[in-house]
PyMOL commands that place a pseudoatom at each C-alpha (Angstrom):
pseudoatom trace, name=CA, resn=UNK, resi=1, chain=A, elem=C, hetatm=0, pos=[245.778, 64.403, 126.756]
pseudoatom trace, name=CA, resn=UNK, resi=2, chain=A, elem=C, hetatm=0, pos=[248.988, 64.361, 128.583]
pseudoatom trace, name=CA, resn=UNK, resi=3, chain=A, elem=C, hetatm=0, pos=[249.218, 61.429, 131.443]
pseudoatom trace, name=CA, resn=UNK, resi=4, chain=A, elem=C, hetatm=0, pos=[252.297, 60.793, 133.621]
pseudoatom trace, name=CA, resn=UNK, resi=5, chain=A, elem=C, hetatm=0, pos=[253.592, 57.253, 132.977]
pseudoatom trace, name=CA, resn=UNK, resi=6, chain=A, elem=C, hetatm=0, pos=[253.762, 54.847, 136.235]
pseudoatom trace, name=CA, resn=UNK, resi=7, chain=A, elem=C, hetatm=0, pos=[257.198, 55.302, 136.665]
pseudoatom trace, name=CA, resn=UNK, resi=8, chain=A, elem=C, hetatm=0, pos=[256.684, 59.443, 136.816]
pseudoatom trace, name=CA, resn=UNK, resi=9, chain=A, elem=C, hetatm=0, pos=[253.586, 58.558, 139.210]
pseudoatom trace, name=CA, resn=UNK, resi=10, chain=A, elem=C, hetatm=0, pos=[255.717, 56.694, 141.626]
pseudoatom trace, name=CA, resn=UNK, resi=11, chain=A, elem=C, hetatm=0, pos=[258.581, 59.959, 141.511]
pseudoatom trace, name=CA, resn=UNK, resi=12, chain=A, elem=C, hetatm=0, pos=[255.558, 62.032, 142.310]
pseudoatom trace, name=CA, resn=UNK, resi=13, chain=A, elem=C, hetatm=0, pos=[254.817, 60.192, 145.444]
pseudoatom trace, name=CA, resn=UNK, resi=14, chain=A, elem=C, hetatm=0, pos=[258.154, 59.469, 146.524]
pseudoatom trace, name=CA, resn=UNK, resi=15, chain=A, elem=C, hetatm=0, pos=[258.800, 63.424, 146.756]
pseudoatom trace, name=CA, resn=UNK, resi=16, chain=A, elem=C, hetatm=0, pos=[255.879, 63.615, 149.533]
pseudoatom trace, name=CA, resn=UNK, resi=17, chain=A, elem=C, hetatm=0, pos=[257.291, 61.092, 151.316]
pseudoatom trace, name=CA, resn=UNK, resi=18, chain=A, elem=C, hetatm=0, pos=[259.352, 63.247, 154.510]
pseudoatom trace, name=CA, resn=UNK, resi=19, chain=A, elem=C, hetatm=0, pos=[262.547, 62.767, 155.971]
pseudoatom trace, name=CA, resn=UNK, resi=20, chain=A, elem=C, hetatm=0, pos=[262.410, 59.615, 158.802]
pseudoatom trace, name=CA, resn=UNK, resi=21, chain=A, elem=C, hetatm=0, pos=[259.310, 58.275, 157.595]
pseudoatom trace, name=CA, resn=UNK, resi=22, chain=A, elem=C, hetatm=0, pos=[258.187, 54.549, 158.002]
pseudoatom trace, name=CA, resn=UNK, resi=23, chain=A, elem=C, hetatm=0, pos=[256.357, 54.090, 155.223]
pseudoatom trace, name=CA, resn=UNK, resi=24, chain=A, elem=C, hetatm=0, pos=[254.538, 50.853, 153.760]
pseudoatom trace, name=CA, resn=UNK, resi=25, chain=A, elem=C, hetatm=0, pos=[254.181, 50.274, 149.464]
pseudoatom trace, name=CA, resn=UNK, resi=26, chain=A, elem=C, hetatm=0, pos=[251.498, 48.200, 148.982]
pseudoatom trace, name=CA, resn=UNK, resi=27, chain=A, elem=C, hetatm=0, pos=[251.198, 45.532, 146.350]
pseudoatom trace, name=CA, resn=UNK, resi=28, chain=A, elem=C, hetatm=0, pos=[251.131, 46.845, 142.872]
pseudoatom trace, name=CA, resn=UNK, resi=29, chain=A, elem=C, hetatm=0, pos=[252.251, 49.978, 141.520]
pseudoatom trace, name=CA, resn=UNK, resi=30, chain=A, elem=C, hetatm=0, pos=[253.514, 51.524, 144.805]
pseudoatom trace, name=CA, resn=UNK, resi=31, chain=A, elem=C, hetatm=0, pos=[255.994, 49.169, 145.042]
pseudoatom trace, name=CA, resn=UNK, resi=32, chain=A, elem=C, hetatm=0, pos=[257.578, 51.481, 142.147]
pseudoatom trace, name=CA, resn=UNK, resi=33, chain=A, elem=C, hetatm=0, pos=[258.110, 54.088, 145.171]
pseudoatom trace, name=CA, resn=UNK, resi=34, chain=A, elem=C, hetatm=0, pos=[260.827, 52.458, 146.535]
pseudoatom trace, name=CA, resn=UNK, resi=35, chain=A, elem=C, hetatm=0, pos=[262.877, 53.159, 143.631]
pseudoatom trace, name=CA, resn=UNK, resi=36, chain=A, elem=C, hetatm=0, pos=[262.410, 56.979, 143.833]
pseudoatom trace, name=CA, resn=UNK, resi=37, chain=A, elem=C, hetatm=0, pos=[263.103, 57.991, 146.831]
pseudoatom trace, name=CA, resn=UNK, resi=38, chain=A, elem=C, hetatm=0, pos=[265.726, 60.242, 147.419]
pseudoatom trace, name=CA, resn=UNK, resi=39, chain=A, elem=C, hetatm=0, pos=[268.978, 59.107, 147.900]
pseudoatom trace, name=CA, resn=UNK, resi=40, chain=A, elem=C, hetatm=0, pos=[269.632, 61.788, 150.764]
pseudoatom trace, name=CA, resn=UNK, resi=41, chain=A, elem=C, hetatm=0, pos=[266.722, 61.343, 152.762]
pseudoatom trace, name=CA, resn=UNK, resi=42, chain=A, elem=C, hetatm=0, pos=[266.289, 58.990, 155.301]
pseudoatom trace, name=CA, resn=UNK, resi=43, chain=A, elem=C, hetatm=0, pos=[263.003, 56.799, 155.172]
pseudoatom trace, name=CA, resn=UNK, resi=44, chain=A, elem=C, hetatm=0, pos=[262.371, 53.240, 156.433]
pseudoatom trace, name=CA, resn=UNK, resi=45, chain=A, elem=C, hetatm=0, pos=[260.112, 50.971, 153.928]
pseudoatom trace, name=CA, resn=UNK, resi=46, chain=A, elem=C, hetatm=0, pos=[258.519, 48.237, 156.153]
pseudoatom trace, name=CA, resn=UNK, resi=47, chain=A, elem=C, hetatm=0, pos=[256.565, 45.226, 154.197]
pseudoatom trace, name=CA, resn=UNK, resi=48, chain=A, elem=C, hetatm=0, pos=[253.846, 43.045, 156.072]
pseudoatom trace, name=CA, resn=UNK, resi=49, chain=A, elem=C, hetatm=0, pos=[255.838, 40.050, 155.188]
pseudoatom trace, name=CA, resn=UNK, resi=50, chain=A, elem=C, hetatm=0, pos=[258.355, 40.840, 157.402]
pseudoatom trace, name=CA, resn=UNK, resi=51, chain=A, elem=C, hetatm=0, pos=[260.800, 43.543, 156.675]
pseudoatom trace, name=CA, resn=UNK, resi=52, chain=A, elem=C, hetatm=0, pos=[262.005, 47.274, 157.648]
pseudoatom trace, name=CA, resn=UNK, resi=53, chain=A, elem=C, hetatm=0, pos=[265.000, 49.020, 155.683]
pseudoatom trace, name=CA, resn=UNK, resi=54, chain=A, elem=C, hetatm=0, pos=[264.004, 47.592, 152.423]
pseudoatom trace, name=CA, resn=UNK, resi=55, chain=A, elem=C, hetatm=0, pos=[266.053, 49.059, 149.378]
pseudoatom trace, name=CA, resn=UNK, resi=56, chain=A, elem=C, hetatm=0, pos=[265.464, 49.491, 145.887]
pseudoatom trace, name=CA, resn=UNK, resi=57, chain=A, elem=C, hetatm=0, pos=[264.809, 46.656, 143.493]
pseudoatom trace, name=CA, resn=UNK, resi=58, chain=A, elem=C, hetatm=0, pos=[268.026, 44.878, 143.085]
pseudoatom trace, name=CA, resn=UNK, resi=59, chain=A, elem=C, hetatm=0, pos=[269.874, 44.663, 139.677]
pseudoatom trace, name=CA, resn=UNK, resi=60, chain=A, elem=C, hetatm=0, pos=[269.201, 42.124, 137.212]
pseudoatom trace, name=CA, resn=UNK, resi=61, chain=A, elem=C, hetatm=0, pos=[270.893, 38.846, 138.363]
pseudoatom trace, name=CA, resn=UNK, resi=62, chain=A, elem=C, hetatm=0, pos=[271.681, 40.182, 141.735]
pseudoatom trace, name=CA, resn=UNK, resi=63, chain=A, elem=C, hetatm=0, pos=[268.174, 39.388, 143.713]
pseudoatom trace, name=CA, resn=UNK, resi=64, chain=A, elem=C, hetatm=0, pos=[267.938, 37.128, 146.383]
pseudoatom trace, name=CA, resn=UNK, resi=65, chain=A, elem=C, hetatm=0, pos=[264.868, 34.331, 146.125]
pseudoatom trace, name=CA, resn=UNK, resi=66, chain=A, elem=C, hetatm=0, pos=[264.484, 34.191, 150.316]
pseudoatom trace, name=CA, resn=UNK, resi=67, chain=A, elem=C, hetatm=0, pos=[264.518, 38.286, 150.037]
pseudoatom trace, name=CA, resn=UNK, resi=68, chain=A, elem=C, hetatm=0, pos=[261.092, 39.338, 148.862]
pseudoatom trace, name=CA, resn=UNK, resi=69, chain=A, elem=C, hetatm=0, pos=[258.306, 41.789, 149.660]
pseudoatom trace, name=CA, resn=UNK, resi=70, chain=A, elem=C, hetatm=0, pos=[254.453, 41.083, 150.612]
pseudoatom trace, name=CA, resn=UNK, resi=71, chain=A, elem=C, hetatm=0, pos=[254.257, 41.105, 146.545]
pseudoatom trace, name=CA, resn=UNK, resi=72, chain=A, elem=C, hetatm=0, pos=[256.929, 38.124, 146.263]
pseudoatom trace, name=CA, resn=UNK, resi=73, chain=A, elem=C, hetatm=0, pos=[258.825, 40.742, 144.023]
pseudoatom trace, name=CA, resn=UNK, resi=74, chain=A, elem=C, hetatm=0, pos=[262.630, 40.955, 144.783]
pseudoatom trace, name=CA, resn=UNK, resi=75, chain=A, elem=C, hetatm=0, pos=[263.854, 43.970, 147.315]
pseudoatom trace, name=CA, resn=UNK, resi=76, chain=A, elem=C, hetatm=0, pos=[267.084, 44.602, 148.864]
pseudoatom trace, name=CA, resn=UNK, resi=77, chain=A, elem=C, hetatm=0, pos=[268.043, 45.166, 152.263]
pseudoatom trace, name=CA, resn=UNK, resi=78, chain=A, elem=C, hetatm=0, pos=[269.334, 48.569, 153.726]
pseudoatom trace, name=CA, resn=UNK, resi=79, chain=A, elem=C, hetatm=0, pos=[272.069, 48.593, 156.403]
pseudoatom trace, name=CA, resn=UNK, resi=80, chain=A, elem=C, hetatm=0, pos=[270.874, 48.341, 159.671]
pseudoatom trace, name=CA, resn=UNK, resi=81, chain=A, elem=C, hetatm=0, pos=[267.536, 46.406, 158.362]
pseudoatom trace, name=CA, resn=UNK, resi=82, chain=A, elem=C, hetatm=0, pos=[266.033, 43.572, 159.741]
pseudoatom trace, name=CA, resn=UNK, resi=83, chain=A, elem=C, hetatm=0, pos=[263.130, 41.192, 159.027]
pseudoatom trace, name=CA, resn=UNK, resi=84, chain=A, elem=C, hetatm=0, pos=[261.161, 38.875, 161.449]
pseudoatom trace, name=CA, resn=UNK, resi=85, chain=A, elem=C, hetatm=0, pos=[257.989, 37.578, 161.820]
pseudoatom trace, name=CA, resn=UNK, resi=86, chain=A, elem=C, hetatm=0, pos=[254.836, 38.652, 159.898]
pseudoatom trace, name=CA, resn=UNK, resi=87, chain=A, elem=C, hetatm=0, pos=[252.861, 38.418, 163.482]
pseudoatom trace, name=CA, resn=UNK, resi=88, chain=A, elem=C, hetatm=0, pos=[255.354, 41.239, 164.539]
pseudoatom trace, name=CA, resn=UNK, resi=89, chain=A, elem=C, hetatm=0, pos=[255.076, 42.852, 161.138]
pseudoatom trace, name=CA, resn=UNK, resi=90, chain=A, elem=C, hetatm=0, pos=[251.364, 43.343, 161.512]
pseudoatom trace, name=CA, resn=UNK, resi=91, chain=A, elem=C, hetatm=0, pos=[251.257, 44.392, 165.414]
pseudoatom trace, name=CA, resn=UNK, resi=92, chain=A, elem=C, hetatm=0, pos=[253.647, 47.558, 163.887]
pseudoatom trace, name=CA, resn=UNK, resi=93, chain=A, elem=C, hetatm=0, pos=[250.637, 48.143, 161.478]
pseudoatom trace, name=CA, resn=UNK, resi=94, chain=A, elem=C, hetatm=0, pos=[248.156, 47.658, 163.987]
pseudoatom trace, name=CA, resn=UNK, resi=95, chain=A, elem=C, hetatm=0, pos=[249.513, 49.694, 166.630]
pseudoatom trace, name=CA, resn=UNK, resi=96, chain=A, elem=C, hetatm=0, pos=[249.993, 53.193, 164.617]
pseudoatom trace, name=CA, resn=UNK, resi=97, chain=A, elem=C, hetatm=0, pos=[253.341, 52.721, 164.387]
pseudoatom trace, name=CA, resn=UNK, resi=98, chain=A, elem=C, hetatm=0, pos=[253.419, 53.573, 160.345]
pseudoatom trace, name=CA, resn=UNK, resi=99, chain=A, elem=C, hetatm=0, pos=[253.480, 57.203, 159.331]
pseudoatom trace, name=CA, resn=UNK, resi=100, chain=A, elem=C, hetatm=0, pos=[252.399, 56.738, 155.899]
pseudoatom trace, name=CA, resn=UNK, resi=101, chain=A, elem=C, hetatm=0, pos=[251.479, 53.606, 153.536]
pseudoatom trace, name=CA, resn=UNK, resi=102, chain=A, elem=C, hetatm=0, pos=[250.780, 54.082, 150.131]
pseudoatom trace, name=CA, resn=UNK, resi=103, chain=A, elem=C, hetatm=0, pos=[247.924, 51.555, 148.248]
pseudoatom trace, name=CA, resn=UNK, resi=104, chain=A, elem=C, hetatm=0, pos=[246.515, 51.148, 145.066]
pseudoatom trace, name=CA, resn=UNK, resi=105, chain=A, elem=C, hetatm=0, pos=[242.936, 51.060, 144.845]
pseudoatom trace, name=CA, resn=UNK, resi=106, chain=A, elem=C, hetatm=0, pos=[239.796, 50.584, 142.380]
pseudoatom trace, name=CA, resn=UNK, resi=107, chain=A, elem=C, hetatm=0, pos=[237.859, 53.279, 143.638]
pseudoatom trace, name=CA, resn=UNK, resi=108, chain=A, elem=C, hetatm=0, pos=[238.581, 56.056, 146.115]
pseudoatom trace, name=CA, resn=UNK, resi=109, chain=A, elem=C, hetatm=0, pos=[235.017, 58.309, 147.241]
pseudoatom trace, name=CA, resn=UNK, resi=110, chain=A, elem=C, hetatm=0, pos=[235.291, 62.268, 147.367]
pseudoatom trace, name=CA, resn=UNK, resi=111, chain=A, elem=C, hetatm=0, pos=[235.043, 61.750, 151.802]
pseudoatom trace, name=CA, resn=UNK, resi=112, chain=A, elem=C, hetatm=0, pos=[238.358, 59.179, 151.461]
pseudoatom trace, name=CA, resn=UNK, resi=113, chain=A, elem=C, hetatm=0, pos=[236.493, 55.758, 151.396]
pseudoatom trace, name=CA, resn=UNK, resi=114, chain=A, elem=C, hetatm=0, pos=[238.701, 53.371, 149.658]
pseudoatom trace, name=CA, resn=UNK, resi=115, chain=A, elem=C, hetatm=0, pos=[238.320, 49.997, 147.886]
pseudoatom trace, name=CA, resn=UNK, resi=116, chain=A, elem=C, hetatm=0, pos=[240.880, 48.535, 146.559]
pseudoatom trace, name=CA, resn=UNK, resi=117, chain=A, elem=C, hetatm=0, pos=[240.720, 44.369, 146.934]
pseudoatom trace, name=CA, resn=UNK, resi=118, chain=A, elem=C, hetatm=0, pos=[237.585, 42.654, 144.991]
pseudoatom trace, name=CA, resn=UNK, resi=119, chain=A, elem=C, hetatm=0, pos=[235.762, 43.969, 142.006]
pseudoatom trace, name=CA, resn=UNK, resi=120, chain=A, elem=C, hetatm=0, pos=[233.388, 41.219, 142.062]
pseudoatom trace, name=CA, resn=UNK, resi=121, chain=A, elem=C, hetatm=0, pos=[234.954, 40.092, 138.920]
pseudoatom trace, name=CA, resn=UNK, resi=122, chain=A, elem=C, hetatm=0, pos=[234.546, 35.696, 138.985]
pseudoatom trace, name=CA, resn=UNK, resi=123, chain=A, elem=C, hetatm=0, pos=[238.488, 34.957, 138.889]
pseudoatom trace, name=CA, resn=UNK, resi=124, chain=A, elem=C, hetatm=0, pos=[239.264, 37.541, 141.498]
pseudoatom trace, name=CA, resn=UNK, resi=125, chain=A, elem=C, hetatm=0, pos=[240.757, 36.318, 144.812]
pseudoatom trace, name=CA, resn=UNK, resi=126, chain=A, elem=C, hetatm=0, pos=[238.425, 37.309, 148.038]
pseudoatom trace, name=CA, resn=UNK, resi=127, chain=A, elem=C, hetatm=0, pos=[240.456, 38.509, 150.684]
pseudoatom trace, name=CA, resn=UNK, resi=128, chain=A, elem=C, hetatm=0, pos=[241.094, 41.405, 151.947]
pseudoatom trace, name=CA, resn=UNK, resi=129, chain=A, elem=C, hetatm=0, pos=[245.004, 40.667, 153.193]
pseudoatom trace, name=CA, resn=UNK, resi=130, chain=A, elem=C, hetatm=0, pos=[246.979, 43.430, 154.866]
pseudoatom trace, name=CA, resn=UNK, resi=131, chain=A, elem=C, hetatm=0, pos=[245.012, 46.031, 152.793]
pseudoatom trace, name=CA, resn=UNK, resi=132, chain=A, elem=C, hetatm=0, pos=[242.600, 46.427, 156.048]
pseudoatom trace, name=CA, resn=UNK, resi=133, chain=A, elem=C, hetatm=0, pos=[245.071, 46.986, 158.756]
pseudoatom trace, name=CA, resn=UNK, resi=134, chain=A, elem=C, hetatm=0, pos=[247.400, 48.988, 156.478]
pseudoatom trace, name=CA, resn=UNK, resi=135, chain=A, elem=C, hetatm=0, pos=[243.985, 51.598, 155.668]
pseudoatom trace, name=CA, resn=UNK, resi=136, chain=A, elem=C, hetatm=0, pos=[243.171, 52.069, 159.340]
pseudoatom trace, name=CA, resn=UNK, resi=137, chain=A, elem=C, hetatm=0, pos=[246.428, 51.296, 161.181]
pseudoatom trace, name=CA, resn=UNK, resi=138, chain=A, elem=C, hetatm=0, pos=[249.169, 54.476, 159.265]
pseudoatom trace, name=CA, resn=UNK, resi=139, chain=A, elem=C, hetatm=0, pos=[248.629, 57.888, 160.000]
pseudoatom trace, name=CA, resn=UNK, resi=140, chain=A, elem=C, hetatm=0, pos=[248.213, 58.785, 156.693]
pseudoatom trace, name=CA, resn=UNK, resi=141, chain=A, elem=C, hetatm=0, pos=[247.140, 56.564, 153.106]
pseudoatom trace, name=CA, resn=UNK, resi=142, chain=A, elem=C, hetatm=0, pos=[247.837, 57.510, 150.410]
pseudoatom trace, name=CA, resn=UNK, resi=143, chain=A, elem=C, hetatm=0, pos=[246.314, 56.196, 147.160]
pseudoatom trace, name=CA, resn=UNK, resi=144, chain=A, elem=C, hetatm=0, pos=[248.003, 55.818, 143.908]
pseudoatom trace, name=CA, resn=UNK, resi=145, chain=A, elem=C, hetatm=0, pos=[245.826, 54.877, 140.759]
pseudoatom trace, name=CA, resn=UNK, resi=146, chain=A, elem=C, hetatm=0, pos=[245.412, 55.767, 137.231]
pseudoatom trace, name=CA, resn=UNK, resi=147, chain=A, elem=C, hetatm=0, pos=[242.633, 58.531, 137.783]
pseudoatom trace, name=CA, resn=UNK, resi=148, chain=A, elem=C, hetatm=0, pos=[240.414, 56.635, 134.564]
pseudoatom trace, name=CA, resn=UNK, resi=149, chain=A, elem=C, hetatm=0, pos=[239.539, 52.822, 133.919]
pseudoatom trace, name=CA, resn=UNK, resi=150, chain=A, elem=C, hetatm=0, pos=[240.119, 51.421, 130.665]
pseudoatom trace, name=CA, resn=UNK, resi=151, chain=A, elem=C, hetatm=0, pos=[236.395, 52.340, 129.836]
pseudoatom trace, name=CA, resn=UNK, resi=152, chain=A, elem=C, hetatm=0, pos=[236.971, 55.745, 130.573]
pseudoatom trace, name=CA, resn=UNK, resi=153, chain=A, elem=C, hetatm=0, pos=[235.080, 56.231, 133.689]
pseudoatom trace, name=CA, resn=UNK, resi=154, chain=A, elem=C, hetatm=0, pos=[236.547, 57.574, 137.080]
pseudoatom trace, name=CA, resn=UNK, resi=155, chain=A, elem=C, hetatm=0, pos=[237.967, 55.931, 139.662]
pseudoatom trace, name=CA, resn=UNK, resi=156, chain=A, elem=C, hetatm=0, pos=[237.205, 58.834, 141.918]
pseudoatom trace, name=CA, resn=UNK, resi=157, chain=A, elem=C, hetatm=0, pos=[233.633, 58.172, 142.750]
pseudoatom trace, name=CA, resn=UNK, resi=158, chain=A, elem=C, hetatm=0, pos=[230.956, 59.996, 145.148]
pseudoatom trace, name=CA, resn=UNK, resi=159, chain=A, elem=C, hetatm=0, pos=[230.538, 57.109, 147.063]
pseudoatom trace, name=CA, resn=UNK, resi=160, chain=A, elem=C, hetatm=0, pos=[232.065, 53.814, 146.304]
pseudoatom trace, name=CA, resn=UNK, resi=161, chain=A, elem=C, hetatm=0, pos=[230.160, 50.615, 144.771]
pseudoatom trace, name=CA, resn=UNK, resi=162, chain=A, elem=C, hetatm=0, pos=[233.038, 47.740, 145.217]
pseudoatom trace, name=CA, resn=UNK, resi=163, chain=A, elem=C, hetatm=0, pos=[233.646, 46.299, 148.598]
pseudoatom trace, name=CA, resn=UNK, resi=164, chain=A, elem=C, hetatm=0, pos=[235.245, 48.830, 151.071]
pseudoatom trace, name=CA, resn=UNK, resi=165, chain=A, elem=C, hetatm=0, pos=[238.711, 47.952, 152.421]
pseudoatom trace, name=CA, resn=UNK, resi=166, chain=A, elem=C, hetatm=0, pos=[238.496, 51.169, 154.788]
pseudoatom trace, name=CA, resn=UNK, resi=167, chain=A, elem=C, hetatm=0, pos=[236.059, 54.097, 155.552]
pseudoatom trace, name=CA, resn=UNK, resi=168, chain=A, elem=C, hetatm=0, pos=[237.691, 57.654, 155.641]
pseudoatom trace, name=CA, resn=UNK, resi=169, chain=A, elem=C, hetatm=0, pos=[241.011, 56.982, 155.617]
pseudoatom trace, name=CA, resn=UNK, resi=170, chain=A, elem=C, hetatm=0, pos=[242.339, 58.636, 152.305]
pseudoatom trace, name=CA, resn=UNK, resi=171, chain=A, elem=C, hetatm=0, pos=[243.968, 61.138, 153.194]
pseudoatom trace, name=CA, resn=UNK, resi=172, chain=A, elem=C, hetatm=0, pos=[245.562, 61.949, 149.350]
pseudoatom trace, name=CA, resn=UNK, resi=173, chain=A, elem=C, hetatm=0, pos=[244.763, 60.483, 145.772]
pseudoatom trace, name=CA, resn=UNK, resi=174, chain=A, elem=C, hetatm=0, pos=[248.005, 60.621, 143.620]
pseudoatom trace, name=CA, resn=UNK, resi=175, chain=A, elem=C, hetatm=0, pos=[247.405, 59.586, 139.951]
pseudoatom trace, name=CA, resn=UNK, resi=176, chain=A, elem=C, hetatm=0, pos=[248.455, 59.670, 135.942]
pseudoatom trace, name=CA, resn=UNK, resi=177, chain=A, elem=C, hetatm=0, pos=[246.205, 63.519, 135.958]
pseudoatom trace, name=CA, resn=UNK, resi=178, chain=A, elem=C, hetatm=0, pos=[246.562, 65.188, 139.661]
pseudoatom trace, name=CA, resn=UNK, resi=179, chain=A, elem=C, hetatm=0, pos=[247.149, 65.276, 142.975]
pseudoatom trace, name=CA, resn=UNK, resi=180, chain=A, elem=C, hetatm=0, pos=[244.142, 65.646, 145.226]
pseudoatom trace, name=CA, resn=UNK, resi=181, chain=A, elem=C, hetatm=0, pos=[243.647, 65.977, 148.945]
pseudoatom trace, name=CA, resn=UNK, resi=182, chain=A, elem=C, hetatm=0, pos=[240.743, 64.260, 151.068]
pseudoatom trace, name=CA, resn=UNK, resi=183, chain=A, elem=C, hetatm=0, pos=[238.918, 67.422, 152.951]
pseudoatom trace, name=CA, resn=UNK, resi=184, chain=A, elem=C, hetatm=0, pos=[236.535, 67.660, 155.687]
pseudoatom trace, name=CA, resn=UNK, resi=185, chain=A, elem=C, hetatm=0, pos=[234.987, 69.611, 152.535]
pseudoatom trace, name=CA, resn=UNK, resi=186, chain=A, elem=C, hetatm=0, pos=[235.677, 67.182, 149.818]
pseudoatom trace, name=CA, resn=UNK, resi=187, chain=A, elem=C, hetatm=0, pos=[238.240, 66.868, 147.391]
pseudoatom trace, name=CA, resn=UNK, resi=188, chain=A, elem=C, hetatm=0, pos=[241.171, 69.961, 146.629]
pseudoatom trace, name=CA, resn=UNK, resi=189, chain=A, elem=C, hetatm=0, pos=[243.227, 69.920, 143.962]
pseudoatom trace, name=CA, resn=UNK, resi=190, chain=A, elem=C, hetatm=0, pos=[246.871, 70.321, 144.715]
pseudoatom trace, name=CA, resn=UNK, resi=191, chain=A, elem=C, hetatm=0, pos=[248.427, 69.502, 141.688]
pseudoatom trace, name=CA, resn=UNK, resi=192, chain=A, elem=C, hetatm=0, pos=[247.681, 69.075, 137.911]
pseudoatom trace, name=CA, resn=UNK, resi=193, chain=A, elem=C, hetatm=0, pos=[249.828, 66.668, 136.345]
pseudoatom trace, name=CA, resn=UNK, resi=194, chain=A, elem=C, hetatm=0, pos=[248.280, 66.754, 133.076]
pseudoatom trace, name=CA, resn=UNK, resi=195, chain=A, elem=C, hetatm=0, pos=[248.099, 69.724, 130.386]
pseudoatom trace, name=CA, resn=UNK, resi=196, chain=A, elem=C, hetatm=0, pos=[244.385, 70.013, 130.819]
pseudoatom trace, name=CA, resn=UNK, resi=197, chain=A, elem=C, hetatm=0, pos=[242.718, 72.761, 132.919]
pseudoatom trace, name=CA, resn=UNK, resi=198, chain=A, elem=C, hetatm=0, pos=[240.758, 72.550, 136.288]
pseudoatom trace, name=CA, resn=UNK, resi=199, chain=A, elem=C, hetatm=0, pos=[237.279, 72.375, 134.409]
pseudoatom trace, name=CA, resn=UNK, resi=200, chain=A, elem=C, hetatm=0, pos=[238.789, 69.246, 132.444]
pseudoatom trace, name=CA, resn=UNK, resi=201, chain=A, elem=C, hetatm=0, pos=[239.935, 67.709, 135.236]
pseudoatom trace, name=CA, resn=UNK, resi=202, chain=A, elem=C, hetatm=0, pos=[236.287, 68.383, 137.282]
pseudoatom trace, name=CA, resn=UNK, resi=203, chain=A, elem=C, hetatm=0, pos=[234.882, 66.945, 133.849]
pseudoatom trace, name=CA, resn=UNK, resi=204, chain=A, elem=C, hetatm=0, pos=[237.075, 63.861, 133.803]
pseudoatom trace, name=CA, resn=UNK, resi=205, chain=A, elem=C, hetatm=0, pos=[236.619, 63.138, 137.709]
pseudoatom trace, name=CA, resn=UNK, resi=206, chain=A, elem=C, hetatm=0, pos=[232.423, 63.770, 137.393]
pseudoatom trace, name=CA, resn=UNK, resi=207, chain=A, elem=C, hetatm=0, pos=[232.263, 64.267, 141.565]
pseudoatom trace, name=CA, resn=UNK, resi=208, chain=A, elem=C, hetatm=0, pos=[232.852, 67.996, 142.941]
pseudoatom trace, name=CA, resn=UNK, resi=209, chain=A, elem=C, hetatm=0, pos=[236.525, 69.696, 143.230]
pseudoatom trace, name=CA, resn=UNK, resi=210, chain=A, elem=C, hetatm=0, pos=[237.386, 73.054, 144.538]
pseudoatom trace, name=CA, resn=UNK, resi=211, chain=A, elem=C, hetatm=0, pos=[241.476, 74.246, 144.008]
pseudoatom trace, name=CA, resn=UNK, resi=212, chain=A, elem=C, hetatm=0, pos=[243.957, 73.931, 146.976]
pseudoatom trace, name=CA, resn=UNK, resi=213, chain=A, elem=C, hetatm=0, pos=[244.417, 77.421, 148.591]
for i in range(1, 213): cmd.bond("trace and resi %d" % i, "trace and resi %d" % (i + 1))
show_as sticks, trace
zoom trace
C-alpha cells in the first residue's frame, strides 16, 4: 500500500492553506508546512512563543539560537515580522484572530473531537500547552497524522479514548492515506492519497465515510 511520506503530507496541507492566511504549525510534523508553502502566496505563520512572519527552516549553519519556534526548532524571520511576548502571542489565539492552525494529534473522532497531548503512556509529559487555545481559538484546525499507529489500528476513531484537547473543532483530517472533512454528517472523503479504493480506505479507518460531492 502506497502512503505519502511526511514531507508529501506537509505539501498536501500547505496547498489548502489560502492567500493572507494567519496560520499556526503546531509542534511536530506541521512544522514541515512552513517549508511548502508557496513562494507566491502571501501567508503569515504565527508561533505561541512569540512570532508572526516566520520563514522556512533556515539552511544548515545559518540558524539563529535566540530565533526559535514553540518547538525550540530553528525558523527564520520574514520581512516585516516581528516577535513579542508570549502573553500577546496567546491573546491573538484567544481572541479568533487565527484563520487556520494546523496540529498533530493521537486520535481525531468521526464529529471532530481531537486529542492530541497525553496517551497515558508513564514518561509522557501532562500538559496540555497551547494545544487548548490553538483547538478552540482558529477558525479552522486542521489535523495532520499518519491515518494508522504502528499496531495498525486507526487513529480516526468513533469517539475518542485519550484525553480530549478540544471538542468539535476538526474541521479537516489530512494524513499519509486521505483527506477527510469533519461534517455535520460525519466524515467525507475529499481526497485519496493512497492507491487503494474507497472500500479500503472505509476498511482501514473502521468508523463510517461517505465520498465528498
Amino acid at each position: 500500500m502506497k502512503r505519502l511520506t511526511r514531507d508529501q503530507m506537509a505539501a498536501r496541507v500547505a496547498r489548502d492553506i489560502p492567500e493572507g492566511a494567519y496560520v499556526n504549525l503546531g509542534i511536530g510534523l506541521p512544522t514541515m508546512v512552513g517549508n511548502h508553502l508557496p513562494r507566491d502566496r502571501e501567508i503569515f505563520l504565527h508561533s505561541e512563543n512569540g512570532l508572526l512572519g516566520m520563514g522556512p527552516a533556515p539552511a544548515p549553519g545559518e540558524e539563529d539560537e535566540d530565533l526559535i519556534n514553540a518547538g525550540k526548532q530553528p525558523v527564520t524571520l520574514l520581512p516585516g515580522g516581528a516577535y513579542f511576548h508570549h502573553a500577546d502571542s496567546f491573546a491573538m489565539m484567544r481572541g479568533g484572530h487565527l484563520d487556520i492552525c494546523v496540529l498533530g494529534a493521537f486520535q481525531v473522532s468521526t464529529s471532530g473531537d481531537l486529542a492530541n497531548w497525553h496517551t497515558g503512556a508513564p514518561d509522557a509529559i501532562p500538559a496540555v500547552g497551547g494545544a487548548m487555545d490553538l483547538a478552540l481559538g482558529a477558525r479552522d484546525v486542521f489535523v495532520m497524522m499518519e491515518h494508522l499507529t504502528k499496531s495498525g489500528e486507526s487513529k480516526v476513531v468513533a469517539q475518542c479514548t485519550y484525553p480530549l484537547t478540544g471538542i468539535g473543532c476538526v474541521s479537516r483530517i489530512y494524513t499519509d492515506l486521505a483527506v477527510l472533512d469533519v461534517t455535520p454528517a460525519g466524515l467525507s472523503v475529499r481526497e485519496i492519497l493512497s492507491d487503494i479504493s474507497f472500500e479500503e480506505l472505509q476498511q482501514l479507518t473502521g468508523v463510517p465515510l461517505t465520498r465528498a460531492v
